[in-house]
C-alpha beads as a LAMMPS data file, in Angstrom:
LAMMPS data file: protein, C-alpha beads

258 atoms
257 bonds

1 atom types
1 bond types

-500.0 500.0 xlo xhi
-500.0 500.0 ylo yhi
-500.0 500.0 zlo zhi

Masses

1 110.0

Atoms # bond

1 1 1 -109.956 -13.922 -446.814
2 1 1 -112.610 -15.510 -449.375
3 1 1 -111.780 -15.237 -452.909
4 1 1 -114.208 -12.110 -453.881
5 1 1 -112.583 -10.121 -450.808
6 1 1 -109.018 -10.728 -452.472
7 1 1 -110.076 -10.427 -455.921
8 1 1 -111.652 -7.005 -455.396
9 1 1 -108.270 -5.786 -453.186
10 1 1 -106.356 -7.008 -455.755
11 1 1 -108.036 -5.558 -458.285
12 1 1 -107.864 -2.197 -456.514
13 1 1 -104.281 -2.681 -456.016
14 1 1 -103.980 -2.287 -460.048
15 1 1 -104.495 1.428 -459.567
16 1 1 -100.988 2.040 -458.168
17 1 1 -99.634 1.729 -461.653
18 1 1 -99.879 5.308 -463.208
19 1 1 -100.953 5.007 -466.875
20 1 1 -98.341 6.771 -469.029
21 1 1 -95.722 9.838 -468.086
22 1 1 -92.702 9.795 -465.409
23 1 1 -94.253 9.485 -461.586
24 1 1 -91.888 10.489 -458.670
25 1 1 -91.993 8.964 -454.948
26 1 1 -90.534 11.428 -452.930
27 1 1 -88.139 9.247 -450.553
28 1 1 -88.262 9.826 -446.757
29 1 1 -91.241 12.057 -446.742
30 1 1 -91.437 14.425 -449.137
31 1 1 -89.105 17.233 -451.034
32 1 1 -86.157 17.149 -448.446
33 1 1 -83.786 20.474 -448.507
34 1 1 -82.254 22.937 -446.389
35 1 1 -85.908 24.038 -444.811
36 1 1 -87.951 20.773 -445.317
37 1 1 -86.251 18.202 -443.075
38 1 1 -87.098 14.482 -444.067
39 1 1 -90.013 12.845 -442.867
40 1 1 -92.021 16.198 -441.429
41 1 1 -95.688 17.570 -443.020
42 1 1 -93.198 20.548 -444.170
43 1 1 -91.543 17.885 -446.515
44 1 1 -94.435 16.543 -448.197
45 1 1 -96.592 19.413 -448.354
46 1 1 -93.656 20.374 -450.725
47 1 1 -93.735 17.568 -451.848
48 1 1 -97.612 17.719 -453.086
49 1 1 -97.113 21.315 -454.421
50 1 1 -94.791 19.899 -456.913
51 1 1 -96.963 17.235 -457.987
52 1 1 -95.289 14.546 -456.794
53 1 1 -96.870 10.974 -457.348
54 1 1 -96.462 9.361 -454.190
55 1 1 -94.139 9.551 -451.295
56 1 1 -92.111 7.154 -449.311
57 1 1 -92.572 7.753 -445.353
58 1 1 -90.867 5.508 -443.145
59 1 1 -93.041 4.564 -439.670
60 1 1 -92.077 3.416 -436.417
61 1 1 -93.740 3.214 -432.693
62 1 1 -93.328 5.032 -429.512
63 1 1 -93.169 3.700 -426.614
64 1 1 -97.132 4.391 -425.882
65 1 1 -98.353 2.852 -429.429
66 1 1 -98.264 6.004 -431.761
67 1 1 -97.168 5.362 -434.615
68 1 1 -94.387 8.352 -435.982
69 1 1 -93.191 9.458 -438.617
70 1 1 -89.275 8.616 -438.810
71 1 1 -86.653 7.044 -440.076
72 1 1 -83.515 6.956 -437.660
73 1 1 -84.025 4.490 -434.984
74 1 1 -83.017 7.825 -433.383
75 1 1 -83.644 10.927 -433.065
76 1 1 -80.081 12.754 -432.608
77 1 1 -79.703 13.159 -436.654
78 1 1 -82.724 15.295 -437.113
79 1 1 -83.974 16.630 -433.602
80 1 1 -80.675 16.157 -431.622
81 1 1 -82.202 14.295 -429.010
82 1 1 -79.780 10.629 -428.538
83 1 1 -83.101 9.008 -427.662
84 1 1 -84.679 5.864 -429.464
85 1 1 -88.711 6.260 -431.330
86 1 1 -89.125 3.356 -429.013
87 1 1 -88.092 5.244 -425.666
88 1 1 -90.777 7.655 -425.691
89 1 1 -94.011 8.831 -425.166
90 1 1 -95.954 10.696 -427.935
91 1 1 -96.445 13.429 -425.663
92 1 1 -92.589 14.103 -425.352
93 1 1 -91.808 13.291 -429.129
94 1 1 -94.200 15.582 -430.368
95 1 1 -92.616 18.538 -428.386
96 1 1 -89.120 17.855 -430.432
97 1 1 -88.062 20.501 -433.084
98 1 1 -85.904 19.996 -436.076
99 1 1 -82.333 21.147 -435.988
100 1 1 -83.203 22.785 -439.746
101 1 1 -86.563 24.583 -440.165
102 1 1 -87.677 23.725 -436.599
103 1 1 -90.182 21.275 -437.459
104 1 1 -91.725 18.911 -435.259
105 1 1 -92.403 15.302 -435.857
106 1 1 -95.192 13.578 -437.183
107 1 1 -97.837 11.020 -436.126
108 1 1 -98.530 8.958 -438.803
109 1 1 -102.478 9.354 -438.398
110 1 1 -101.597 13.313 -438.936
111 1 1 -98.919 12.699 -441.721
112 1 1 -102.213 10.029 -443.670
113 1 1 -104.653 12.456 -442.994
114 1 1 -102.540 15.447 -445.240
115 1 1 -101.882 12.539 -448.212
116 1 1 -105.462 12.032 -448.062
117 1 1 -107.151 12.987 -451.824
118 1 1 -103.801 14.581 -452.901
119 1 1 -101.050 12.272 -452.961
120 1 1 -100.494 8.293 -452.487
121 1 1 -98.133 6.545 -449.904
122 1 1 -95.177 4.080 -450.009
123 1 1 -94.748 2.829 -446.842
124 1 1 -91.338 1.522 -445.068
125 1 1 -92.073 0.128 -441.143
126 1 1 -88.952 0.345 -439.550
127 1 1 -90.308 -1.373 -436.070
128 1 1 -93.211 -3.283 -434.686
129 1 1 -94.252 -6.897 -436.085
130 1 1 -98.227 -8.563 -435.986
131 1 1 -97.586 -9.476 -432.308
132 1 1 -97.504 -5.616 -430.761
133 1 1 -100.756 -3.996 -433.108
134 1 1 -98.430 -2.274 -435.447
135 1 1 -99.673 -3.778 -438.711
136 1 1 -103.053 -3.338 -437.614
137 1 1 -103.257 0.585 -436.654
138 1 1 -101.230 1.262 -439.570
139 1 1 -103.944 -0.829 -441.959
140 1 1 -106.740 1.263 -439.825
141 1 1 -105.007 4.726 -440.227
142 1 1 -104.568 3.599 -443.984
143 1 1 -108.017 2.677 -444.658
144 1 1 -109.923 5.151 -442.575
145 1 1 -107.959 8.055 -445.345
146 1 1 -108.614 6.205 -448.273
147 1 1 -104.782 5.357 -449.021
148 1 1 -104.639 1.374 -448.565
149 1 1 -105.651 0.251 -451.630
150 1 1 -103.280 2.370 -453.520
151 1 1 -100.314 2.238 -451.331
152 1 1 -96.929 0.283 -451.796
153 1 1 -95.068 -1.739 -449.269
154 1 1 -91.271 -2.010 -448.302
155 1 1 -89.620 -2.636 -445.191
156 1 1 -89.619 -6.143 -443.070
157 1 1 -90.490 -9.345 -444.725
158 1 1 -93.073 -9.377 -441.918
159 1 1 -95.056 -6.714 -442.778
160 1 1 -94.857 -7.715 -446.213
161 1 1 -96.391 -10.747 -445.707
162 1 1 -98.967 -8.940 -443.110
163 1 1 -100.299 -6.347 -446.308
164 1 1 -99.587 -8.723 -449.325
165 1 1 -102.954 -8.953 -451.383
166 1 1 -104.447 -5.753 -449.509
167 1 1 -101.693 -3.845 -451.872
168 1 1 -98.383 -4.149 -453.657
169 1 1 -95.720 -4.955 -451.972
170 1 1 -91.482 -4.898 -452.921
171 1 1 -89.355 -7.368 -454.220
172 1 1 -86.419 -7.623 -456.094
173 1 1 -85.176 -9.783 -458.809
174 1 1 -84.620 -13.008 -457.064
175 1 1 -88.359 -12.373 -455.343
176 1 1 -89.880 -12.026 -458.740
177 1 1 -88.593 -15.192 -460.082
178 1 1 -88.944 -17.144 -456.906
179 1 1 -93.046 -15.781 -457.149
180 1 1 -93.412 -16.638 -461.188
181 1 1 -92.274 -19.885 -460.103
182 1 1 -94.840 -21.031 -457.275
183 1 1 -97.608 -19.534 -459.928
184 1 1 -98.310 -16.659 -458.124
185 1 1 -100.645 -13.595 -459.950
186 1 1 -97.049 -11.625 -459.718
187 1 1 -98.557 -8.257 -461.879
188 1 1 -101.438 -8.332 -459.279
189 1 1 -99.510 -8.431 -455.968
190 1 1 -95.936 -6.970 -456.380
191 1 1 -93.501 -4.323 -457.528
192 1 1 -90.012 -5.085 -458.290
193 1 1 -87.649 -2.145 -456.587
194 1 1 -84.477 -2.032 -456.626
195 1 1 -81.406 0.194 -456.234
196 1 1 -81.258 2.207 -459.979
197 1 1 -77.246 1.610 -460.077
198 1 1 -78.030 -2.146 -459.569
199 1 1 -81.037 -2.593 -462.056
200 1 1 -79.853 -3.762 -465.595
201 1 1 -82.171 -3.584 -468.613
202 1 1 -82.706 -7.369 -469.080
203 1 1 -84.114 -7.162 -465.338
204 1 1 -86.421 -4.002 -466.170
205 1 1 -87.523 -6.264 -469.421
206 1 1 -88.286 -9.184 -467.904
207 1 1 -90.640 -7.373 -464.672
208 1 1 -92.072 -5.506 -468.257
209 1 1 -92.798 -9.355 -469.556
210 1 1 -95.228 -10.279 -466.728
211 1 1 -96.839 -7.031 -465.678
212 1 1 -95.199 -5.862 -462.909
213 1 1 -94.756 -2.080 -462.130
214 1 1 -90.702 -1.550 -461.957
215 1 1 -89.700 0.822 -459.481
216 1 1 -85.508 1.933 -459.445
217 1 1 -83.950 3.639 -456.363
218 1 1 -82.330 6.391 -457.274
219 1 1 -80.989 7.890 -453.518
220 1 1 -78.015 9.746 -452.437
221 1 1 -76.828 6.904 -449.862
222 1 1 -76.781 4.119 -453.037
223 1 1 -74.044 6.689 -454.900
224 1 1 -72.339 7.178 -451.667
225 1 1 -71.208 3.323 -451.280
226 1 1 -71.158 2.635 -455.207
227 1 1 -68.425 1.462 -457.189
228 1 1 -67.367 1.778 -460.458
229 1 1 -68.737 5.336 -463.418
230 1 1 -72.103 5.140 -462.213
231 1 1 -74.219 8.345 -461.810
232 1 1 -77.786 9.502 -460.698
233 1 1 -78.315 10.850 -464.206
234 1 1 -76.847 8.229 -466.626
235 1 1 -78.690 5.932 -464.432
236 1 1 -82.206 8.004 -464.589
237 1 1 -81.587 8.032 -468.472
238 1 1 -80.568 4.359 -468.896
239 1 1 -83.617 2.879 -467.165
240 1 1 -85.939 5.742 -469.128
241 1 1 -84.859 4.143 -472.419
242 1 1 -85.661 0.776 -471.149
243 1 1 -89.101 2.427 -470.821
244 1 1 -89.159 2.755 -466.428
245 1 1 -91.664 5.505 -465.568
246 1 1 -91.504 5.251 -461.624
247 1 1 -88.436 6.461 -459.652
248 1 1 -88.016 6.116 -455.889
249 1 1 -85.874 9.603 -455.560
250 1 1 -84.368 11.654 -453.413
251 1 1 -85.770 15.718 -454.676
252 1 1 -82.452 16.688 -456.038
253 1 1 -82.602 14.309 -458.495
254 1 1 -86.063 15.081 -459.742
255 1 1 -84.570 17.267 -462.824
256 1 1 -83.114 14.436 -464.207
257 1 1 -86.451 12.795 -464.564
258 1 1 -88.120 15.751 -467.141

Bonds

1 1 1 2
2 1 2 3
3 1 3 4
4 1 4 5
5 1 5 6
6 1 6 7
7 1 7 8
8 1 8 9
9 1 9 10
10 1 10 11
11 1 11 12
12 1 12 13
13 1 13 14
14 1 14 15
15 1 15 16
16 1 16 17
17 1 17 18
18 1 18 19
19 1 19 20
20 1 20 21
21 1 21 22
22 1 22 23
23 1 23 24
24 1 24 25
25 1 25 26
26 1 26 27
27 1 27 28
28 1 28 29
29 1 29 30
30 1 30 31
31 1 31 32
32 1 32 33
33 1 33 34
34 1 34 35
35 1 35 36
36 1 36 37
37 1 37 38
38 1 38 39
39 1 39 40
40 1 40 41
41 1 41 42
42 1 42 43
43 1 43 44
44 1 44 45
45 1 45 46
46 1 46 47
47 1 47 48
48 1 48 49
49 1 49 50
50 1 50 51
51 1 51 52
52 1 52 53
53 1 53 54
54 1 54 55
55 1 55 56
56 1 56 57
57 1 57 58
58 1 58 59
59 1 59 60
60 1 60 61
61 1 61 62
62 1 62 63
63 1 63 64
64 1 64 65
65 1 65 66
66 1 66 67
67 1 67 68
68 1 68 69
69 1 69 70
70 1 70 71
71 1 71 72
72 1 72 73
73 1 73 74
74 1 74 75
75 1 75 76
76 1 76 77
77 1 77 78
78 1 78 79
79 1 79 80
80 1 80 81
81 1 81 82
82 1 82 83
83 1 83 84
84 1 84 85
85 1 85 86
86 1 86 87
87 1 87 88
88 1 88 89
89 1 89 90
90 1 90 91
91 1 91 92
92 1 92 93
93 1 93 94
94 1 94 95
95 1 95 96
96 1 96 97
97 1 97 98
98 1 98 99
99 1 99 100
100 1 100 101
101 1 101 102
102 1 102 103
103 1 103 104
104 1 104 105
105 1 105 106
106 1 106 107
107 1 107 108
108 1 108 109
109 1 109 110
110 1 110 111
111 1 111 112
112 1 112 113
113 1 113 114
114 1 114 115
115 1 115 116
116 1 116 117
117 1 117 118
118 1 118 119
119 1 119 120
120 1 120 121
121 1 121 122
122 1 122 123
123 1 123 124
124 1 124 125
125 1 125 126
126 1 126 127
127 1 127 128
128 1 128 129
129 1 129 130
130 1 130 131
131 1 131 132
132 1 132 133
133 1 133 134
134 1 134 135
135 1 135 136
136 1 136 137
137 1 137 138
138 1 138 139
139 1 139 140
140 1 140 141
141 1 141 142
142 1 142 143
143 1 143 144
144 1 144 145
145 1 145 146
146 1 146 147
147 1 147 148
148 1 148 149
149 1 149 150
150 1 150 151
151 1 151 152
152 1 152 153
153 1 153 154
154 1 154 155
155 1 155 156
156 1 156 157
157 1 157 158
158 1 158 159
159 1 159 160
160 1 160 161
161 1 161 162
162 1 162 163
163 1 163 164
164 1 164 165
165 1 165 166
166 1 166 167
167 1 167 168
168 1 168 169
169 1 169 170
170 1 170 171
171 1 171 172
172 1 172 173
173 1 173 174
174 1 174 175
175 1 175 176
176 1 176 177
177 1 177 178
178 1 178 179
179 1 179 180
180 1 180 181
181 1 181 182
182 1 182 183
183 1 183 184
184 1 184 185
185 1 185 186
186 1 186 187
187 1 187 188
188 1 188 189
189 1 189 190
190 1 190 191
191 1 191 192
192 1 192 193
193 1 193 194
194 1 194 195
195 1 195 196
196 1 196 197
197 1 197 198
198 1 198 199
199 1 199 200
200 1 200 201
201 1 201 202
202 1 202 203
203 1 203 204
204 1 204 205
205 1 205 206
206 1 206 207
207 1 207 208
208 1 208 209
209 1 209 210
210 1 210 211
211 1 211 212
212 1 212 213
213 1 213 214
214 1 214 215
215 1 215 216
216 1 216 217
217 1 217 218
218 1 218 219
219 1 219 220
220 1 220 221
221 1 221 222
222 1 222 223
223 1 223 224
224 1 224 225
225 1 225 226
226 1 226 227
227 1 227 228
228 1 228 229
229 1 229 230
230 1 230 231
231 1 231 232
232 1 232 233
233 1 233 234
234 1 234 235
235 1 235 236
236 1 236 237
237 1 237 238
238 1 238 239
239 1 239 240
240 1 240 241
241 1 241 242
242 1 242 243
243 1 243 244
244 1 244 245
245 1 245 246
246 1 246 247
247 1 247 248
248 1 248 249
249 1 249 250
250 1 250 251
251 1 251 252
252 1 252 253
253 1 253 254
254 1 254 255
255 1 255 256
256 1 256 257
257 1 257 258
């Protein structure tokens, strides 16, 4: 990549940082509740009517090359079928419904094209690696609605490394420090994201210091398997005062943010 392709991607990936307010990512998919299973078009067209910032959608591959919408490696939890993303055919895994709200699953070219114009994408690739196409349909299917330059990447070190300088990418504390000190343009290619009932102030500060966007966790599995007074809502509050505006969060929570 010459250096006036990367400056103008990295310059586009500036506009992932909202200018002022509280922005939600919707985690797996969209608004998730009784009737909007995770990771369906039900859940984030909810998730758009409620003005939502962005949503986190987790992506895998079928056994043909689609790429789907899900985050199980799975599909018992959701569809009741004990069969892995990777054991079938689009054909068959687009005829699954939901055991809530009977919704079916999602190709990820159908799930981009509803984001497109009305709400932005954090992506999490649970499968696939540069050897088997993955990285590159998913850039394709990014680019061809307009999300790419705008979206945020978690997941595999892999595809980190695949879409690093074509957008922002994850990284925690350790990541941050280990970038600042091989000189890397750190406020131009990452995020820092991180479990809320793990992220202390002087952290939040210090991402604040060089310009990069700080985005807290705030999910019901992290409470679950957490020790010690911690809550969703003391959390939400804490990392507000220490002046955080973006929340990874599962739609319970949302409230807490207002």
């Amino acid at each position: 990549m010459n250096a006036l392709v990367l400056a103008f991607f990295l310059t586009a990936a500036l506009a992932s940082a909202p200018e002022s307010g509280i922005h939600l990512i919707a985690h797996r998919g969209g608004v998730v509740d009784t009737t909007h299973p995770e990771d369906t078009l039900s859940a984030l067209h909810e998730a758009i009517e409620q003005g939502y910032w962005m949503v986190e959608v987790d992506v895998q591959r079928s056994c043909d090359g689609e790429l789907v919408v899900q985050h199980d490696d799975t599909f018992v939890r959701i569809y009741a079928v004990n069969k892995h993303v990777s054991e079938l055919d689009w054909k068959d895994i687009r005829l699954l419904r939901s055991r809530k709200g009977g919704q079916a699953p999602a190709s990820f070219a159908e799930y981009a094209a509803e984001c497109r114009g009305k709400i932005r994408v954090m992506i999490d690739g649970k499968k696939g690696d540069a050897q088997d196409g993955f990285f590159e349909r998913l850039q394709e299917i990014l680019r061809a609605n307009d999300l790419l330059k705008d979206a945020l990447f978690i997941g595999s070190g892999e595809m980190k490394g695949y879409f690093k300088g074509k957008a922002r990418i994850g990284t925690d504390r350790k990541g941050l420090k280990r970038a600042v000190d091989l000189g890397e343009d750190v406020s131009s290619l990452y995020f820092l994201f991180e479990h809320g009932n793990e992220l202390d102030d002087e952290t939040v500060k210090y991402a604040q210091s060089l310009h990069v966007p700080v985005i807290p966790t705030v999910n019901d599995y992290h409470y679950l398997l957490a020790h010690g007074d911690s809550t969703p809502q003391a959390d939400i509050e804490r990392l507000k005062k220490a002046g955080v505006t973006l929340f990874q969060i599962d739609s319970n929570y949302a409230p807490y943010c207002k």
